[in-house]
N, C-alpha and C positions, 0 to 999 in steps of 0.2 A: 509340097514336101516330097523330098525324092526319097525313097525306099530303096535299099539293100537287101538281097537273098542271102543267105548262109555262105554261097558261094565270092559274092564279093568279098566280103568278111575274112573268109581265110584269104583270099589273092590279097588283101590289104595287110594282113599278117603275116604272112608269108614273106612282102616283099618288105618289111620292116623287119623283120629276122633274117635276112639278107642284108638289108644293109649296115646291119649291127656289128653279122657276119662281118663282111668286107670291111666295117671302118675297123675292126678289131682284128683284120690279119699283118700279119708282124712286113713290116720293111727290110729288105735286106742288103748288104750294100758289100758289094766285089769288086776286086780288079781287074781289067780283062788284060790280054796279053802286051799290050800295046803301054800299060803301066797307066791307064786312065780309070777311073774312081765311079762305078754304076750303083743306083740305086731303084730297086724294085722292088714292085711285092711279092716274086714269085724269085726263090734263088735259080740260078742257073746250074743245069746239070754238068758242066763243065769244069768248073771252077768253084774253088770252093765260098761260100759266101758268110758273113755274118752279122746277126740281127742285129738293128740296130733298133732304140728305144726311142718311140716317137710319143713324145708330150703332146695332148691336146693342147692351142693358143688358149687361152685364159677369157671370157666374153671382158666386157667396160666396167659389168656391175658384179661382179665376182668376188671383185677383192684384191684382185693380182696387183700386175703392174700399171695397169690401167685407170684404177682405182680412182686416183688422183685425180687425172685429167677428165675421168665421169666423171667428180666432185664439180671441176671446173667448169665444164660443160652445163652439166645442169645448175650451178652457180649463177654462171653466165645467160642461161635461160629464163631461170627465176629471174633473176635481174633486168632482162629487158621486156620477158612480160609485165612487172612495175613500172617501168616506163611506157611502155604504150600507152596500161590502164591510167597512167598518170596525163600522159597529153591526151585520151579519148576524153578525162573529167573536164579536165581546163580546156579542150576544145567547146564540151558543152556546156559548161560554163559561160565562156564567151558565147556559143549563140544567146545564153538565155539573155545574158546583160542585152544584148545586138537588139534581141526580139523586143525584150522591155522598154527599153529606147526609142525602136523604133515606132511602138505603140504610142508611148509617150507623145512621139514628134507629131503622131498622128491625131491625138487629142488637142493638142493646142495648135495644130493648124484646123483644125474643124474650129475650134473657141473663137481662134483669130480671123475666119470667115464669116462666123456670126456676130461678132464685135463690128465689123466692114459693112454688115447687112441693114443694124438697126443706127436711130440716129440719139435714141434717149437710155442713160445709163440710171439706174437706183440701186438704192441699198437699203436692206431692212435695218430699222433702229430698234429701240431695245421693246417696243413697243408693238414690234411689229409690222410698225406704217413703212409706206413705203417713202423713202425721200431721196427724187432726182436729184442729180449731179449736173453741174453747169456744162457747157461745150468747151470748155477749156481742160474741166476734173476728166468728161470722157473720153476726150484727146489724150493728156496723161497716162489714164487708163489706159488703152490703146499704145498708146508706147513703150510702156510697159511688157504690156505682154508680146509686144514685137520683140521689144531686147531678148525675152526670156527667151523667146521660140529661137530666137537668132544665136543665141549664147548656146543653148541646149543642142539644137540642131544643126547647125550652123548654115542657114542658109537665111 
């Protein structure tokens, strides 16, 4: 943390009541001999000069004439922060579906590698028991879940 003496302090006050000074000394505005049109802040001992009144510009969020177009501006702001936020969801959106998919793909090619591995299919009945499927039921089978993988995944 930086520390100030009493003496910074005034130099810091000092030179902001100067500049308050200065932005608050009047403009003045003469002719000189040549019939051309000067504007200073100090008049000329010459010639005679006279004040002229100078309007501070107006800031965007003031109210002036500005008003508007800050309206428009941060209108326009808001507005395309919504869209961003709106393509960041629907970007992540689509990974999620992409991820879910591609898990997917990834469960039924593991299924359909184990399907490839064994040569006898069963199914429980209501009983519990088990009851094999013919070489023809676990072929079906098997094609089946080819089509699926191939429709889902497409490969």
């Amino acid at each position: 943390m930086i520390r100030f003496g009493i003496g910074a302090k005034f130099v810091t006050v000092a030179l902001a009541w100067a500049c308050l000074a200065s932005a608050s000394a009047g403009v003045y505005k003469w002719t000189d001999a040549d019939g051309r049109v000067h504007f200073g802040d100090r008049p000329p001992t010459s010639v005679e000069a006279e004040p002229v009144a100078v309007v501070p510009p107006t800031s965007l969020g003031s109210g002036g004439a500005g008003s508007g177009a800050s309206e428009r501006l941060r209108s326009m702001a808001d507005r395309l922060e919504q869209e961003r936020l709106a393509r960041e969801q629907s970007l992540a959106e689509q990974s999620r579906i992409e991820m879910q998919a591609q898990q997917s793909c990834q469960k039924l090619a593991a299924r359909l590698r184990h399907m490839d591995s064994i040569s006898t299919f069963y199914r429980l009945n209501a009983q519990g028991e088990r009851e094999f499927l013919s070489d023809a039921e676990g072929d079906a089978l098997r094609e089946r879940m080819r089509k699926r993988y191939s429709d889902q995944c497409g490969a």
